[in-house]
C-alpha positions in Angstrom: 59.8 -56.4 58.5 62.3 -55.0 60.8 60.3 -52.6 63.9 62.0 -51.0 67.1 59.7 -51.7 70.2 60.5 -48.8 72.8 58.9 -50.8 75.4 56.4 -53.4 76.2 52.9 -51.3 75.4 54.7 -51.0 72.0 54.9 -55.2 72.5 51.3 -55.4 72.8 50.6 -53.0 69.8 52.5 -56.0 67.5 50.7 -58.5 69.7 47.3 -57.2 69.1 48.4 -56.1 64.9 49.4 -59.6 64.6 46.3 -61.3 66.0 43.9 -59.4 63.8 45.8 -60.9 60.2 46.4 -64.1 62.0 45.1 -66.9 59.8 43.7 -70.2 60.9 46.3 -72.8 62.3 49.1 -70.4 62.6 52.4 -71.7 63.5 55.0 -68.7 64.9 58.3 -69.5 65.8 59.8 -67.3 68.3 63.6 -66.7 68.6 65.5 -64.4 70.9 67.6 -65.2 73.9 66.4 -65.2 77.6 64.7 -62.0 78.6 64.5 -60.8 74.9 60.6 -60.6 75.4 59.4 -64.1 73.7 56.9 -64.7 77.2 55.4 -61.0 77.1 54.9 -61.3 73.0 52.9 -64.2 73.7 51.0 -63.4 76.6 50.4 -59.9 75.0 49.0 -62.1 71.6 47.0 -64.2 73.4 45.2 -61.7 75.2 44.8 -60.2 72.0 42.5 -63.2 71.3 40.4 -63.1 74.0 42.1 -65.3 76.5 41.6 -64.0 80.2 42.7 -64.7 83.7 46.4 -66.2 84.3 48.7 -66.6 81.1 51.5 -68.7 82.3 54.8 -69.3 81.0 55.2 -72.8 79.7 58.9 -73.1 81.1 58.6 -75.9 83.3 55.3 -77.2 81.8 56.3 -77.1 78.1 52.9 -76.5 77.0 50.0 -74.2 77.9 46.8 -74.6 76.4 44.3 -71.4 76.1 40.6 -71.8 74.5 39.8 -68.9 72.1 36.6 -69.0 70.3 34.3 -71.6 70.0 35.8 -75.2 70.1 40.0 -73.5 69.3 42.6 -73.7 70.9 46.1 -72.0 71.3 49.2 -73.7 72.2 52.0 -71.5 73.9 55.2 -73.7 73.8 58.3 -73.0 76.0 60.9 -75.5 74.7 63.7 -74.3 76.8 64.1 -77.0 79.3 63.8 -79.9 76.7 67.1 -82.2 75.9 65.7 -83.6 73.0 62.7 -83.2 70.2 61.5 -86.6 70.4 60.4 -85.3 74.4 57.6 -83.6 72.4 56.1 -87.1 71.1 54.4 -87.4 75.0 52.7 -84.1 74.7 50.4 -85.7 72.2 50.5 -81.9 70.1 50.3 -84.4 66.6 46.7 -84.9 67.7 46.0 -81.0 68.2 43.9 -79.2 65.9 45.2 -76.0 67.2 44.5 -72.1 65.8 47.8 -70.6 66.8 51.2 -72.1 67.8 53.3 -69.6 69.5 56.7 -71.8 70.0 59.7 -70.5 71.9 62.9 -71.8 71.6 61.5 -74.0 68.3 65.3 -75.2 67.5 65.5 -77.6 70.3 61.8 -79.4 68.7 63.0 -79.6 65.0 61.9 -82.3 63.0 58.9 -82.7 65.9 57.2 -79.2 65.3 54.9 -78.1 61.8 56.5 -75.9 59.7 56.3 -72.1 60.7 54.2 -69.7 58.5 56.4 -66.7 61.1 59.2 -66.1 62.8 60.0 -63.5 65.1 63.2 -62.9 66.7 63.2 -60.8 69.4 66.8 -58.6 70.5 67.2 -56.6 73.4 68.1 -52.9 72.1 68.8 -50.3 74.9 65.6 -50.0 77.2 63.1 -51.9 74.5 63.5 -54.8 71.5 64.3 -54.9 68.0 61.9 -57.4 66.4 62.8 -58.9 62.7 59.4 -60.6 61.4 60.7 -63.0 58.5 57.5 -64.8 56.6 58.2 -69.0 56.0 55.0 -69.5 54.3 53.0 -67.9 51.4 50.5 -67.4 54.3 53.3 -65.9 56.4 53.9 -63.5 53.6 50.2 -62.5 52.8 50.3 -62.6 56.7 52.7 -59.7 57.0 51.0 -57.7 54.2 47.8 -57.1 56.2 46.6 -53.5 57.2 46.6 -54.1 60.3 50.9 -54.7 60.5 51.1 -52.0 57.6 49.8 -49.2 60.0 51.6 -50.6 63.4 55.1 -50.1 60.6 53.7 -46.3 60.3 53.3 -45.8 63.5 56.7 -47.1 65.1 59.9 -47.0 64.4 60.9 -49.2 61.2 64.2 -50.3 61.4 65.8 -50.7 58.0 66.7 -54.4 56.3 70.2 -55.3 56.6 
């Protein structure tokens, strides 16, 4: 699914479309080079879930946890500043039950991250994004099928599959 995002309220609309199909441990990759909108996807989805007061970016931390919901947790990853993966075996994320992964950058963890059910790359296009949503799972795809992404496609701009 290929959508034209004119600018970042349009953002938060596939923020919010994506939360409501999001199924349980969720794991999105997130693609796009600097300032192509990763941060504001993710702070836009995770408010989406419920998550209020400061969203931070995980640049310089790695790792944000938020609580959404009774006893779940999210995990917003910025994997920017690491050299290698096996930096991501101190973070102790094998031990984390978590409801949604939202994982910039996901290239520099392979081999150290779970297998993505999304990806989105993100691509600076005039004064908004182009965003390419490719399923990796059977979840991903039934993912992508849901209503709720359905009518965001009708009501922006669907790019067309190269």
């Amino acid at each position: 699914m290929r959508l034209h995002l004119p600018d970042e309220a349009a953002t938060g609309a596939l923020a919010r479309a994506l939360a409501i199909g999001q199924p349980a441990g969720a794991v999105v990759y997130l693609h796009g080079d600097l300032g192509a909108g990763k941060s504001t996807l993710a702070r836009a989805w995770l408010r989406a879930l419920g998550v209020s007061g400061t969203v931070r970016s995980p640049t310089y931390t790695l790792v944000e946890r938020y609580p959404i919901g009774e006893g779940a947790e999210a995990l917003h990853l910025d994997l920017y500043r690491i050299g290698d993966a096996g930096e991501l075996e101190f973070l102790g994320l094998d031990e984390t039950p978590a409801a949604l992964w939202l994982v910039e950058w996901p290239e520099r963890g392979a081999g150290m991250l779970p297998p993505p059910d999304l990806a989105v790359e993100l691509a600076i296009a005039g004064a908004g994004r182009d965003a390419r949503l490719s399923p990796r799972s059977g979840r991903g795809g039934d993912w992508l099928a849901s209503p709720a992404l359905g009518k965001l496609r009708s009501e922006l701009q669907p790019l067309p599959e190269p």
